[in-house]
C-alpha positions in Angstrom: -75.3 102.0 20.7 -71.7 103.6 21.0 -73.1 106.6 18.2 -76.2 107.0 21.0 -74.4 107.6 23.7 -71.4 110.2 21.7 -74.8 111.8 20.7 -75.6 112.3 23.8 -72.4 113.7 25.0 -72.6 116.5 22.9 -76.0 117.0 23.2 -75.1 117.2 27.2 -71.6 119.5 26.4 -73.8 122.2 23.9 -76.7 122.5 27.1 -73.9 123.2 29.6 -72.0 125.6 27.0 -75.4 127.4 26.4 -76.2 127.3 30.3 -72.9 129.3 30.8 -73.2 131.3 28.3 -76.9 131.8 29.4 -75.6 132.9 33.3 -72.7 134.6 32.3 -75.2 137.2 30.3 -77.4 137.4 33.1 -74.5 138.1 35.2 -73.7 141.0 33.1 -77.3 142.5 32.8 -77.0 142.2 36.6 -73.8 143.6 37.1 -74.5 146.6 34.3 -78.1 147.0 36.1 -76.2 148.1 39.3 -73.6 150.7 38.1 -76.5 152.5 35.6 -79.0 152.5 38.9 -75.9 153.9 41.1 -75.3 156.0 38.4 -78.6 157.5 38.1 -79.1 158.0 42.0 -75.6 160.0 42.2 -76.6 162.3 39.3 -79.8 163.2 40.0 -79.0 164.1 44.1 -75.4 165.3 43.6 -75.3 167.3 39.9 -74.8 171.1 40.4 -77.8 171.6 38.3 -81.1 170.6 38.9 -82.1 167.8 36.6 -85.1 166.3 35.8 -85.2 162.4 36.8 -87.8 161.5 34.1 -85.9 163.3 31.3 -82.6 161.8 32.0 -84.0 158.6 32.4 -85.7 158.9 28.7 -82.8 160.1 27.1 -80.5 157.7 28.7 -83.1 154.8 27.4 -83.1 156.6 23.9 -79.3 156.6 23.6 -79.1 152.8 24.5 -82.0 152.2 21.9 -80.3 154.0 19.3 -77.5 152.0 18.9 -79.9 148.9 18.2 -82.3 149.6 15.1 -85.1 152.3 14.3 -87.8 149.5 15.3 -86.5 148.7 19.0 -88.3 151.3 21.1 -89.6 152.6 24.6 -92.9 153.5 24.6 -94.2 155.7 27.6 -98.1 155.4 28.8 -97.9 159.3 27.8 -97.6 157.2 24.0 -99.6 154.2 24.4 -102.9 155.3 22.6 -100.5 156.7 19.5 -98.7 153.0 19.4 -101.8 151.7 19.5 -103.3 153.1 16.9 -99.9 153.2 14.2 -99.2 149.3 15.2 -102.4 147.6 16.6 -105.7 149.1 15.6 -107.3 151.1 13.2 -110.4 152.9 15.8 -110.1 156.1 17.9 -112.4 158.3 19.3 -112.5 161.6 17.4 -114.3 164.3 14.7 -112.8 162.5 11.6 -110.2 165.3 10.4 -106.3 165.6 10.3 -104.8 169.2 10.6 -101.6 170.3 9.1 -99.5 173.3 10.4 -98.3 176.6 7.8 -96.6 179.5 9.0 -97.6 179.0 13.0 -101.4 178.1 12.4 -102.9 175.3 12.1 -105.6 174.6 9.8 -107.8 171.7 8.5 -106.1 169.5 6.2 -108.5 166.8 5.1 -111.8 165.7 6.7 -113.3 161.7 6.6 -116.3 161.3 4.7 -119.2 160.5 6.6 -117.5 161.7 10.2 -118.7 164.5 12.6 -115.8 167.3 10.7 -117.9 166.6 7.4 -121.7 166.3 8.8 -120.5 169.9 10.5 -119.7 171.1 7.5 -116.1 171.0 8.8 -114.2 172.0 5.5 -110.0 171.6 4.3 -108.4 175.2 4.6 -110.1 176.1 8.0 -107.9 178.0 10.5 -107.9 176.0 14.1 -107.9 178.7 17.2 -109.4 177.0 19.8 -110.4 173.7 20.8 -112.4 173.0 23.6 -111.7 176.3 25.1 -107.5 175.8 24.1 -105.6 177.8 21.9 -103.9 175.5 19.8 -101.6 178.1 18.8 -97.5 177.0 20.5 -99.3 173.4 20.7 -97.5 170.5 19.0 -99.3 167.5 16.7 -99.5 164.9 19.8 -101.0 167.8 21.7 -103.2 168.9 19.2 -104.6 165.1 18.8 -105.2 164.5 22.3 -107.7 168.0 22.0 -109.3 166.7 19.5 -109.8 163.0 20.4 -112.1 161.4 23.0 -114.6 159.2 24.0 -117.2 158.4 21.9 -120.5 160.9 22.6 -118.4 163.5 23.7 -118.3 167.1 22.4 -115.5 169.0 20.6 -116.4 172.6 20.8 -114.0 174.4 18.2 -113.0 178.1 16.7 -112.4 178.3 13.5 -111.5 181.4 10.9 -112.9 180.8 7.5 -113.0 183.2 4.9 -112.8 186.2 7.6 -115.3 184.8 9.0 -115.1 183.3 13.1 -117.4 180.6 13.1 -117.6 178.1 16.0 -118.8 174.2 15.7 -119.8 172.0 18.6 -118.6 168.5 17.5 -120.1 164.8 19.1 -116.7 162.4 18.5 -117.6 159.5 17.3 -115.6 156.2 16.8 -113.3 156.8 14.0 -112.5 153.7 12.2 -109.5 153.8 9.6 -109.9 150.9 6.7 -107.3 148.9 6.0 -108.7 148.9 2.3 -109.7 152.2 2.0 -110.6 151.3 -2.2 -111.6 148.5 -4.0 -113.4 147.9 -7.2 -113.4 146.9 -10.8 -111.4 148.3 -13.5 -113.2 149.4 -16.8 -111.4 146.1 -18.2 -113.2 143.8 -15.5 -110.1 143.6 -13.8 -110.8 143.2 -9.5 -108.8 145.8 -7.4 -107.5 146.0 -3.9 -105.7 148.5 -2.0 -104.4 147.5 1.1 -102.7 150.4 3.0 -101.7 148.9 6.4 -101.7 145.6 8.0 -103.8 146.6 11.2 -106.4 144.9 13.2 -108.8 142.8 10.5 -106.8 143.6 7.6 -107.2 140.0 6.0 -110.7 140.0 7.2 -110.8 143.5 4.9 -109.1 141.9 2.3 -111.1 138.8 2.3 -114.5 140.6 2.2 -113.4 143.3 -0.7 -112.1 139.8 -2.5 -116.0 137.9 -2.2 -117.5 140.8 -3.3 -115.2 141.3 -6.5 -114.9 137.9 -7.2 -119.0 137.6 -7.5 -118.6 139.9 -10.6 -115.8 137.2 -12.9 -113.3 139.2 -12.8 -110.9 137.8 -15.3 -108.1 138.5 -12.7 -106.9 140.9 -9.5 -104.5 143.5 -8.4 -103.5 143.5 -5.0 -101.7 147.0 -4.3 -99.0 147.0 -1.4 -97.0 150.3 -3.0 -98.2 152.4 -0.1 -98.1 150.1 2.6 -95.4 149.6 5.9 -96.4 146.5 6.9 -98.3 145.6 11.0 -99.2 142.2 11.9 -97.5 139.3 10.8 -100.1 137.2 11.0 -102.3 139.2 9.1 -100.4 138.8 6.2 -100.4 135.4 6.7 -103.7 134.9 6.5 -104.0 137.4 3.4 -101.2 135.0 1.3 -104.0 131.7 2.3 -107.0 133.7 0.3 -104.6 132.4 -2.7 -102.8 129.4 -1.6 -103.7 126.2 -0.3 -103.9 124.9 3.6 -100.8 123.8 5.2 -98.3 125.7 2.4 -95.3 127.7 4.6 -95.6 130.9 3.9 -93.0 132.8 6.2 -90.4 131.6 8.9 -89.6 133.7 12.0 -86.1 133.1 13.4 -84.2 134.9 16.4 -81.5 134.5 18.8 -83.3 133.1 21.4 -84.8 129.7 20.1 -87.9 130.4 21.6 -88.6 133.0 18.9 -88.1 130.6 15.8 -91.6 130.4 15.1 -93.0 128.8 11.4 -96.4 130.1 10.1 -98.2 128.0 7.4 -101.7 128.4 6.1 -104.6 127.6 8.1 -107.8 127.0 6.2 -108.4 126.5 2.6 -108.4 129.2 0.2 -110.8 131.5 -1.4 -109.3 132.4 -4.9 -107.2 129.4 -5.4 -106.8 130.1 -8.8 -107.6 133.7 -9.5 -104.9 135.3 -11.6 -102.9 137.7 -9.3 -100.5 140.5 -9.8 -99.4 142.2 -6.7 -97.7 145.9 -7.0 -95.2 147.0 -4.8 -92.5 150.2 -4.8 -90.0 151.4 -2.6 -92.3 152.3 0.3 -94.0 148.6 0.5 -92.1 146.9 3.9 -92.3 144.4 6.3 -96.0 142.4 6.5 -96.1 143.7 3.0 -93.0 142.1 1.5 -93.6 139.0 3.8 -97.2 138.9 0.8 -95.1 139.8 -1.8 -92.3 137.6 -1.3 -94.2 134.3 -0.3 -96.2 134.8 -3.3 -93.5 135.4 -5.5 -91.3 132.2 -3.9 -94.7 130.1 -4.6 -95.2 131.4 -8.0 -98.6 132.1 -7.2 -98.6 136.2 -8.3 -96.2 138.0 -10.5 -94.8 141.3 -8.6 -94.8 144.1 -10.9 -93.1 147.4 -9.6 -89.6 149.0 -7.9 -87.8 147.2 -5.6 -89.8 147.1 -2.1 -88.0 148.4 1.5 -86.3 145.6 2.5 -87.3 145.2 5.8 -87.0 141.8 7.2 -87.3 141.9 10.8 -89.7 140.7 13.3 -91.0 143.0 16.9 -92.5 142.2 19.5 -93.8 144.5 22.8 -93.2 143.6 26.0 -94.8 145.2 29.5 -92.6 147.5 31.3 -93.5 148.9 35.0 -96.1 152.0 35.2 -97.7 151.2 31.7 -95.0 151.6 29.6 -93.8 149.1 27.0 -90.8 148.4 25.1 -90.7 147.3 21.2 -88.1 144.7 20.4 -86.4 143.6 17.5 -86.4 139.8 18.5 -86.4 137.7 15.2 -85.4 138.1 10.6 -87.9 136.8 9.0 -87.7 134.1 6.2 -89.8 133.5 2.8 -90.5 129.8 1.7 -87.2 129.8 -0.6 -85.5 130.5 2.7 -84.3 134.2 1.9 -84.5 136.9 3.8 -84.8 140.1 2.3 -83.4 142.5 5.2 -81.5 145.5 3.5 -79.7 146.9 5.9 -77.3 145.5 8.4 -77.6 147.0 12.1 -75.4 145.0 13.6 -72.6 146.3 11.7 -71.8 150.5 11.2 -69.3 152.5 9.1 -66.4 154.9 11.2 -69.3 157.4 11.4 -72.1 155.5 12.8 -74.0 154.9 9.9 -76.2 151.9 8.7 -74.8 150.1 5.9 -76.9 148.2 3.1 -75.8 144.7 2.5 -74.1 144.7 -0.9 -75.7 143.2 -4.0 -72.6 141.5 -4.5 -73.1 139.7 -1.3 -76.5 138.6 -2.0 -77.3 134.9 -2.7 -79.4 133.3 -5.2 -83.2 131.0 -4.2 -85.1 129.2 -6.2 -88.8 129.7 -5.9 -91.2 126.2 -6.1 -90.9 126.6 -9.7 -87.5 127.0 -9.9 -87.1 130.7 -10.7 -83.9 132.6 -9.6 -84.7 135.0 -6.3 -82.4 136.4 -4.2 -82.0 137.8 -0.7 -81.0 140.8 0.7 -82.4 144.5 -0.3 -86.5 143.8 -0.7 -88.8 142.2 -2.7 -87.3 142.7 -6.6 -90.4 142.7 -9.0 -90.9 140.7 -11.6 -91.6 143.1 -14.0 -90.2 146.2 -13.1 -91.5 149.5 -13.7 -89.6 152.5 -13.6 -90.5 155.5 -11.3 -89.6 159.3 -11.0 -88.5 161.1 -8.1 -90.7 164.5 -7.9 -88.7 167.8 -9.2 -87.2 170.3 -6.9 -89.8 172.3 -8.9 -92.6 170.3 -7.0 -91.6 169.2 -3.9 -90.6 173.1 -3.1 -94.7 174.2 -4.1 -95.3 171.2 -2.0 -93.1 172.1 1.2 -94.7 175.9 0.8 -98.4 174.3 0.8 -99.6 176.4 -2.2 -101.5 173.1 -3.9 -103.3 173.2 -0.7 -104.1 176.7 -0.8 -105.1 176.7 -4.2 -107.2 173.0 -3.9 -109.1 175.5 -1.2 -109.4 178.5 -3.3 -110.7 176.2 -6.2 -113.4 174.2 -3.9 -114.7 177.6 -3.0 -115.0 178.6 -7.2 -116.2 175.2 -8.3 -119.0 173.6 -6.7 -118.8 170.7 -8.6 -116.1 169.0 -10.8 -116.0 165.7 -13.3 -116.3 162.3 -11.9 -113.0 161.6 -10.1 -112.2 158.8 -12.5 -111.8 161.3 -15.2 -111.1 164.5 -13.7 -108.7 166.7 -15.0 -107.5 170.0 -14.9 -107.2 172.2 -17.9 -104.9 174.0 -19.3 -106.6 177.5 -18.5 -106.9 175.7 -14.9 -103.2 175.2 -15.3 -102.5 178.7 -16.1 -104.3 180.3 -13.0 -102.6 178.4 -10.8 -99.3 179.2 -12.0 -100.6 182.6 -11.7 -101.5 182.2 -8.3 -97.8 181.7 -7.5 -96.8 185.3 -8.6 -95.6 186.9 -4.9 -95.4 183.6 -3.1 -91.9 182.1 -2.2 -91.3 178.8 -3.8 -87.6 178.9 -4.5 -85.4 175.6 -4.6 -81.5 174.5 -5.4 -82.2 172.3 -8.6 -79.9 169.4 -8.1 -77.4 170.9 -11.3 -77.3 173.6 -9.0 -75.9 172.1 -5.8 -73.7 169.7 -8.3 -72.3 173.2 -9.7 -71.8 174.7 -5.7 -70.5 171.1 -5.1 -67.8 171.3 -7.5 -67.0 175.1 -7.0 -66.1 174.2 -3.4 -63.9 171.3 -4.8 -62.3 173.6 -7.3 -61.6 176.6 -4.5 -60.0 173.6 -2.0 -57.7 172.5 -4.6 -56.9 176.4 -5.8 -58.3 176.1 -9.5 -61.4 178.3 -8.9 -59.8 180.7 -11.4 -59.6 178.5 -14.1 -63.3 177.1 -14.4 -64.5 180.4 -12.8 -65.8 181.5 -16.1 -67.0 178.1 -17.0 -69.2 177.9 -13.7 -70.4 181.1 -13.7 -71.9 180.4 -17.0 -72.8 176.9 -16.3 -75.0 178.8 -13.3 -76.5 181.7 -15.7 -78.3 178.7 -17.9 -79.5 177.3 -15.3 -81.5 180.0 -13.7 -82.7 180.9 -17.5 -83.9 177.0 -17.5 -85.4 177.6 -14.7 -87.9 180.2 -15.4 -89.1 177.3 -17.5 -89.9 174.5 -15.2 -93.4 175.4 -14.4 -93.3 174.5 -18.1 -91.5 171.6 -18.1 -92.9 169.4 -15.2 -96.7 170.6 -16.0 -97.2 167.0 -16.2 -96.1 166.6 -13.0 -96.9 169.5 -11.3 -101.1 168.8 -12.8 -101.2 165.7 -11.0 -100.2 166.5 -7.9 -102.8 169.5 -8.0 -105.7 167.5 -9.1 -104.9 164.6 -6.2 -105.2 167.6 -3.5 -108.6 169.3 -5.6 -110.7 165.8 -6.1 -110.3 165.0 -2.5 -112.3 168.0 -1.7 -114.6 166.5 -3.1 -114.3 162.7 -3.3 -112.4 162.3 -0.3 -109.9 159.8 -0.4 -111.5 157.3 -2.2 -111.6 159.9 -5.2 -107.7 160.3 -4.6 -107.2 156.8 -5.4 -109.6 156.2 -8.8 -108.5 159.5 -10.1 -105.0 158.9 -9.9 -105.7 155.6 -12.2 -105.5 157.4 -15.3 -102.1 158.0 -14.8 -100.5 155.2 -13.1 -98.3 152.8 -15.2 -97.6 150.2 -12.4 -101.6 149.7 -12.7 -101.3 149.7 -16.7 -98.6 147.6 -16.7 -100.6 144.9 -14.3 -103.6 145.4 -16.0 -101.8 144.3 -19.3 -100.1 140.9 -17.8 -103.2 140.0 -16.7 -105.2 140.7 -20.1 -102.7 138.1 -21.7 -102.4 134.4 -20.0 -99.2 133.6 -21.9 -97.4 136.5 -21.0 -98.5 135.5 -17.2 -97.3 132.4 -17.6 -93.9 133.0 -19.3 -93.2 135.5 -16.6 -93.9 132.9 -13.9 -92.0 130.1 -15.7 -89.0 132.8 -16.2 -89.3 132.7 -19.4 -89.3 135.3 -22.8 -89.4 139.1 -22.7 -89.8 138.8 -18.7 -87.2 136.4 -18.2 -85.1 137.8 -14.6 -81.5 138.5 -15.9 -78.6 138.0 -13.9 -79.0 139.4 -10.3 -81.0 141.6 -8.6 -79.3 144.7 -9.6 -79.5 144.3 -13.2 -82.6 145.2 -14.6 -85.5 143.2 -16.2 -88.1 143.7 -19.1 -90.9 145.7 -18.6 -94.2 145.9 -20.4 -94.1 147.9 -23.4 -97.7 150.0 -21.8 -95.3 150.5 -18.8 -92.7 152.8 -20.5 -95.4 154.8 -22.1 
């Protein structure tokens, strides 16, 4: 009895600590409240200036926000329908085309197959001048969006150059719905695949439906791909991680400050694909909802993660209604896989001399055991079980990228080629190859290789510590090879450079489902998932930890891969 009653004296002492410490914050917020509204009033009457109230207000709400994280924002009602539709939903009212921007003019980037842009003949490469009446030249991309979206029914009128040519278009929006799984289908190996780019509105219900249609053809096993996807709704990938486990299983815990906000999600209903063999890919893009599926399925051993190492985003937001329509994103909660890790890979709460965001240090990280009993480990994303390497792009690249000339060429080789392969099989050839590298002749695509800026890195060392004059020589002719090497890169990263082309050439004409199957033949994260799932007892030895895909050491040590990986 005497135990009872101590219990409840600290029970009673830990409510009156947190009930202080509960009034002395509101006292604060109150306090703080008073001083920025007095503050506020004084500057906008008394400032010598004229200020604008709404501006100062914005920027005084962005500067406290930006000492928090990335994901804890204010959201105007100027904003609301663009939150909606990168957070909530995937439907808008519009014409089914994005635009991008090149030297001061916009032009038609990509059109939706099936929408108004392509039953009008609406085509990649046309110059926007006017919309509804608008010039869109000085107009920025939130601008140029709210021009171009509307209701449902109603008309776009637009101006466009082509070829020379003014042509106009009178455009009926219509609802524009953006899958979640823009691609799924079978391999060539009867192998079921699922591309899940976003974690919107009826993403598992996408999932799920993609999944009963596969799974009525035997697939010997599927690939779920989360490379390309930033996560959304929590529960959504709850509900994605039950098509594969049973009811009742934890998947993902949800734990904040406030206790009110420790919230633990288990399956719901009983699954589809029980025991369906699963790989699930992931690379350095793959984040939040997404490494909530990865990770829960890694911790239950139910799917073998083959890829980099994901984003390591562990954190948890929620909106909350502000006055006059606005809302505010907060980070209110970490969230937890079934081992109990978090995988959170950088630490907010604490900044270097400079302000910046530090990572949480391998060293630091600590070891879980998944329900097997295999070695995971927090911090820094969702480490794959089978890893396979991936390449940054060249300077090469990236520069003919930033410059737009695979788009201008993708359009000049749509107008050429009226049809092309299947996009499975596509490929450019070499004579292909060679006219666009002759295209290039009198455009700008010049780039610092990164031996270069090393070489201007160490010359400004060398002139600081006076010893220019002795490596002079040495640099200078360090610098002379590498503009003769080069001359040669167009060469070197073909490979490279080919791909990228014949992604921006099939989606003229497969849209972006042709994007996707065409860029099979050269992805090695598929081959390498493919291959696991083509051999049982390499499955299971990866899953018991065991053999050639045995995890060594910690996370920052690398693991086997797949021999059709390294290829």
């Amino acid at each position: 009895m005497k135990q009872y009653k101590l219990a409840a004296v600290f029970a009673l002492i830990a409510f009156a600590s947190l009930t202080w410490s509960f009034k002395e914050d509101l006292f604060q917020v109150s306090k703080n409240l008073d001083i920025f509204a007095s503050l506020y009033k004084e500057i906008a009457i008394n400032y010598v200036e004229e200020t604008n109230p709404s501006d100062l207000m914005r920027n005084s709400i962005d500067a406290m926000l930006e000492n928090l994280d990335p994901y804890t924002e204010y959201i105007p009602e100027s904003e609301i329908e663009d939150y909606k539709l990168k957070y909530v939903s995937t439907q808008y009212g519009g014409i089914g085309a994005s635009t991008v921007s090149i030297e001061g003019k916009l032009f038609v980037n990509e059109v939706v197959e099936g929408y108004p842009a392509d039953k009008q003949d609406v085509k990649p490469g046309d110059q926007l001048v006017k919309i509804n009446g608008n010039e869109v030249k000085g107009k920025d991309r939130n601008q140029i969006s709210q021009l171009l979206r509307g209701p449902k029914g109603s008309t776009v009128d637009m101006l466009i150059i082509r070829d020379g040519s003014v042509i106009t278009k009178k455009l009926v929006r219509d609802e524009i719905k953006q899958p979640n799984v823009p691609y799924s289908g079978m391999t060539e190996d009867n192998i079921a695949y699922i591309r899940l780019d976003k974690f919107l509105e009826n993403s598992a219900q996408e999932v799920k439906d993609a999944a009963i249609a596969l799974n009525k053809q035997q697939p010997k096993g599927m690939i779920l791909d989360l490379r390309y996807n930033g996560g959304g709704i929590l529960q959504e990938a709850v509900k994605i991680v039950n098509l594969f486990v049973n009811r009742d299983v934890l998947v993902v815990t949800q734990k904040g400050r406030n206790p009110q906000k420790t919230i633990v999600y288990k399956t719901l209903t009983e699954p589809l694909l029980l025991n369906m063999p699963l790989v699930v890919l992931v690379g350095s893009s793959s984040a939040s909802a997404s490494e909530i599926v990865a990770g829960s399925l890694q911790d239950l051993d139910r799917a073998i993660i083959v890829g980099q190492r994901s984003f390591g985003k562990g954190l948890v937001q929620q909106t909350f209604n502000l006055p006059y329509n606005s809302l505010v994103k907060v980070t209110v909660a970490k969230y937890y896989t079934p081992s109990g890790r978090c995988i959170q890979a950088l630490d907010y709460a604490h900044k270097d001399a400079n302000g910046k965001t530090l990572k949480f240090a391998d060293s630091l990280s600590h070891k879980f055991n998944t329900s097997a009993g295999r070695s995971v480990y927090d911090g820094n994303g969702v480490y794959p079980d089978v890893v396979v390497n991936s390449s940054r792009p060249s300077p090469i690249t990236m520069s003919i990228m930033s410059k737009n000339l695979f788009f201008d060429y993708a359009n000049d080789y749509k107008k050429k080629n009226k049809t092309i392969a299947p996009a499975a099989n596509f490929q450019l050839t070499d004579n292909d190859y060679n006219q666009f590298v002759a295209s290039l002749d009198g455009n700008d695509y010049s780039y610092a290789s990164r031996t270069e800026r090393l070489l201007s890195d160490l010359r400004d060392e060398a002139e600081k510590e006076n010893k220019l004059s002795i490596v002079k020589v040495d640099l200078d002719d360090l610098k002379d090879k590498m503009l003769g090497a080069k001359k040669t890169d167009l060469i070197t990263y073909k490979a490279e450079i080919k791909r990228v082309l014949e992604t921006q050439i099939v989606s003229r004409y497969y849209y972006e489902k042709g994007k996707v199957i065409q860029a099979f033949q050269y992805d090695k994260e598929l081959q390498a998932a493919k291959a696991l799932l083509g051999n049982s007892t390499k499955m299971l030895a990866v899953l018991k930890g065991e053999g050639e895909y045995k995890t060594i050491g910690s996370p920052t040590k690398t693991i086997a891969a797949i021999s059709t990986a390294e290829n």
